[in-house]
N, C-alpha and C positions, 0 to 999 in steps of 0.2 A: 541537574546535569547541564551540560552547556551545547547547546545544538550545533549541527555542524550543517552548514547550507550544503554542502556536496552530495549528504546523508538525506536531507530534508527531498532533495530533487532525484537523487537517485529512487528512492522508497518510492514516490509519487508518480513517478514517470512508467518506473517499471506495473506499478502494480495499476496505470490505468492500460498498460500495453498488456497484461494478462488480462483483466477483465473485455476487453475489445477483443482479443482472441477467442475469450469463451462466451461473449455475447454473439460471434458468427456461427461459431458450433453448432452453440444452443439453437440458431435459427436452423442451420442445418438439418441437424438433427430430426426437430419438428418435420421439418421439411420432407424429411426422409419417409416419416411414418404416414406422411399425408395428410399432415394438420396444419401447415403452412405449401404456400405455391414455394414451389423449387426456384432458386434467384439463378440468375449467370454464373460461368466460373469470376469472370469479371467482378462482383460484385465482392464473392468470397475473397479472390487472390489481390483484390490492390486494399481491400478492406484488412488482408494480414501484410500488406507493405506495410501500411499504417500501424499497424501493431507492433511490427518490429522495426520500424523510425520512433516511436516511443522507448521499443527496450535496448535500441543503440543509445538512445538521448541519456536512459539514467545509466546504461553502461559506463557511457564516457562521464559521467558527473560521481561515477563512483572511484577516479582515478586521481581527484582533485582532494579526497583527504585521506591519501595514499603517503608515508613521507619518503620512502621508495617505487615508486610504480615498476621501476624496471623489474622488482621482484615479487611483484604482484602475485604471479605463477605458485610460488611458494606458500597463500595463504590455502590451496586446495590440500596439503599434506595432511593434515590433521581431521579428514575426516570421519573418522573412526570418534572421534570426542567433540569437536568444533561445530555447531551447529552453522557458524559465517564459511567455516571448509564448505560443507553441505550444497549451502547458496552459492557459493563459488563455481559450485560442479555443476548445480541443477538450473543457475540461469544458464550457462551456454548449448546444454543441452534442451531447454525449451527453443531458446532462441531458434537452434538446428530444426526442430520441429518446427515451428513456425513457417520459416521461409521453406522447407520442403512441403507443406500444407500448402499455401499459397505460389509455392510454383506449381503444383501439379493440377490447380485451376488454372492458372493463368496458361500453361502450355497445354492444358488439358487432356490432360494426360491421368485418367483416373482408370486403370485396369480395376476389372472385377478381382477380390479376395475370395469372398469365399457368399455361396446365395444359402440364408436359411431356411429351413425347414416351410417357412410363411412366404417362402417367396420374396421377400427384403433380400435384396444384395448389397451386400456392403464392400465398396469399393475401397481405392489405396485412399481418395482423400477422410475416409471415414474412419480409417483405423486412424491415419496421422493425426485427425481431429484430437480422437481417444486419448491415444498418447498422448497430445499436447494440452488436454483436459487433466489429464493425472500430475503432468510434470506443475501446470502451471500451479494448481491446488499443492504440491510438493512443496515449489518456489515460496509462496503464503508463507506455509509454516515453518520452510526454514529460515527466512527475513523474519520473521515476529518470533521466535522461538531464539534468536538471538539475545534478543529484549526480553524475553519472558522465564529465560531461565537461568537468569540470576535474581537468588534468595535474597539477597541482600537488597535490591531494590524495589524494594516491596510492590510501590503503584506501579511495575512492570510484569511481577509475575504473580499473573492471574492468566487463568484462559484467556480472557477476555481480549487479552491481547491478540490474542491469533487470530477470535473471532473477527474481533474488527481491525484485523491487518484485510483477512479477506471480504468482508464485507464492503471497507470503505473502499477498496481496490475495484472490486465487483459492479461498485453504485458509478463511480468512475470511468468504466469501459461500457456498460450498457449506456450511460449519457452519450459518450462519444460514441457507441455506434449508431443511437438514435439520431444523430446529429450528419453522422455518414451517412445511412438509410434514406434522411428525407433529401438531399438532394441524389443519390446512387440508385433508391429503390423506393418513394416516396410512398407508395402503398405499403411498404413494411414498416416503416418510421412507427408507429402507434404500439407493437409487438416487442418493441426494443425499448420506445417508451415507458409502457407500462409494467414490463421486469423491470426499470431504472427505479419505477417511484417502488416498487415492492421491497427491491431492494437498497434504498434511501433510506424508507422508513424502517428497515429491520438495521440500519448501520446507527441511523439515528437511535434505536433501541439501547443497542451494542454500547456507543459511545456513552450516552447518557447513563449506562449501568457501570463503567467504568469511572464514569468521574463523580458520582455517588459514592462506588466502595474505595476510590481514594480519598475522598473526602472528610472518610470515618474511619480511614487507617491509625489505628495510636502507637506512637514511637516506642519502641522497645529499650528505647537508649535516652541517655538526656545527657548535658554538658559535662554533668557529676562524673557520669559513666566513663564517657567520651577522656578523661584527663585523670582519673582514677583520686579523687578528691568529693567529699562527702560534704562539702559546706551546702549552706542550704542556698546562697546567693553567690554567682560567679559569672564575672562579666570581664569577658574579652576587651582590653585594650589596647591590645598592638597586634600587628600578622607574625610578628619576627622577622627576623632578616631583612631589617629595614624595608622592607614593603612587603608585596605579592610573591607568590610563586606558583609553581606548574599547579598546584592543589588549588591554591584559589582563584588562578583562572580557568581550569579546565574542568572541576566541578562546580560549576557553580554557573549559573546566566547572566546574570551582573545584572536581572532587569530588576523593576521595584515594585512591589507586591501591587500596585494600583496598576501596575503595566501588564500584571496576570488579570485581573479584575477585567479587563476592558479586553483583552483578547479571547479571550475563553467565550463570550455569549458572539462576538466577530466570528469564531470560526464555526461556531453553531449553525450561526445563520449564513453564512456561505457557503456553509460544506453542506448543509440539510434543509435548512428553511427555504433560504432562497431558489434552490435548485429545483425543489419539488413544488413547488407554483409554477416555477416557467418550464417543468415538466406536464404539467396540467394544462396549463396555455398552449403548450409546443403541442398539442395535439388538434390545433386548429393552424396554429404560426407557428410554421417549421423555423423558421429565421431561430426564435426563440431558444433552441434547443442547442445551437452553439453556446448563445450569451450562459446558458444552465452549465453547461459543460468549462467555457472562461471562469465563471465565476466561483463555482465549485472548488475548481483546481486551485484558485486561491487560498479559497477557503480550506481548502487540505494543506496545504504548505504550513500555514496556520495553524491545523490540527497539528499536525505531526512537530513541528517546533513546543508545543506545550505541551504533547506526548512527550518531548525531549525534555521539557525542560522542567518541568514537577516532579520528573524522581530527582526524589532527594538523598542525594549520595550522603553515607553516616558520615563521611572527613566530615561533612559540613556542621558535624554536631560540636569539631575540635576547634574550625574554624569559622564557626556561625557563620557561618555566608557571606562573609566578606570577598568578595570579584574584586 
């Protein structure tokens, strides 16, 4: 398939703004039970500004491979079958959560809900948390279940996808919180840190099990099939139509198999390798845990471009891959 950069920064942006929202939670949360010190509302409420300035960023970059935006509204109809209706509904409704989460530290404003039995009271910013933990885990799997549930593209539909939609999303928001922490909450930076590499290494699992079982996918189809002709040798020499058209430029990458060879172990090592040394490091040199979080994000743009661009849509069997 052929990637679409609006696609590639949307996906990326949004899912490091979910994971930052559920790496504050999760401090939260600790927090709550008395396993972590309690931080400021401050720390919580400009730490979900930043959240949702990332899930404005992929908002807007999902507008740019729209060929009507003005009717944008109209892809929510179909949620009843549409797994992209789904997403449509459930980012603006996280969003809403978000900024109600982080306004009600920031004005501070958290009435008690309801105290239980142990004596825990759970306030309004801990239900909103809740909320915005179930929606954000929703949003995952309705973005990766996009891609995942079509049969026809085989190296897309696998679990796998879902998994490391949310994982690599997850390994993303815990870097950048750790990165917010050390200079916001410097004593907490280590707690944020060390769920980043856990969850690094388990994305890095994910990914690396993904591009193993596509690598032993075998075509169900061949040229023969593809054109309904049984010769044992058949080779394309022309596109038709005196060139190109929407089939072979819009399925297909145009890149050249050496140009996959050399990005595939690039994003390995910026999305996983690199990030979790100078997560290891950032535990001495805060500095550090930005450059983990810049470099990562590359390396995810990276990922997700060769997430795009190795399913192999079957036209390409009629029209060998000719871009």
């Amino acid at each position: 398939m052929k990637p679409a950069f609006s696609v590639l920064f949307l996906t990326t942006l949004i899912g490091a703004g979910q994971g930052l929202f559920l790496a504050l939670f999760t401090h939260q949360s600790y927090a709550m039970f008395g396993l972590l010190t309690m931080q400021s509302d401050a720390f919580y409420g400009y730490g979900s500004v930043l959240a949702l300035l990332f899930l404005i960023g992929g908002l807007i970059a999902s507008f740019f491979h729209l060929g009507r935006p003005e009717r944008a509204w109209r892809s929510a109809t179909k949620w009843r079958t549409s797994w992209l209706s789904r997403e449509v509904i459930v980012l603006p409704a996280f969003m809403g959560v978000v900024f109600l989460y982080g306004a009600s530290h920031l004005l501070a404003y958290r009435p008690e809900v309801v105290t239980l039995p142990s004596g825990l009271i759970i306030d309004l910013s801990a239900v909103l948390g809740t909320i915005g933990t179930l929606l954000a885990f929703a949003l995952f799997v309705c973005t990766a279940m996009i891609y995942a549930c079509l049969r026809f593209l085989r190296e897309w539909n696998s679990p796998l996808t879902v998994i490391n939609y949310i994982l690599l999303g997850g390994s993303s928001g815990f870097i950048l919180a750790a990165f917010y922490a050390a200079s916001a909450a410097p004593d907490q930076a280590d707690f944020f840190a060390g769920w980043a590499i856990i969850i690094t290494l388990l994305a890095f699992a994910g990914r690396g099990a993904s591009l193993w079982r596509n690598a032993r996918i075998k075509p169900k189809s061949s040229m023969q099939t593809a054109i309904g002709i049984k010769h044992p040798y058949i080779t394309q020499r022309s596109m038709g139509s005196m060139g190109g058209s929407f089939n072979t430029r819009e399925y297909f990458h145009g890149k050249s198999a050496a140009f996959l060879r050399v990005i595939k172990p690039a994003f390995l090592l910026l999305a996983f390798v690199v990030p979790l040394v100078l997560l290891t490091l950032g535990l001495t040199t805060p500095a550090l845990l930005g450059v983990a979080f810049v470099l990562q994000y590359f390396g995810l743009l990276a990922e997700r471009w060769f997430f795009f661009a190795q399913a192999n849509h079957p036209q390409n069997l009629y029209y060998q891959t000719i871009g």
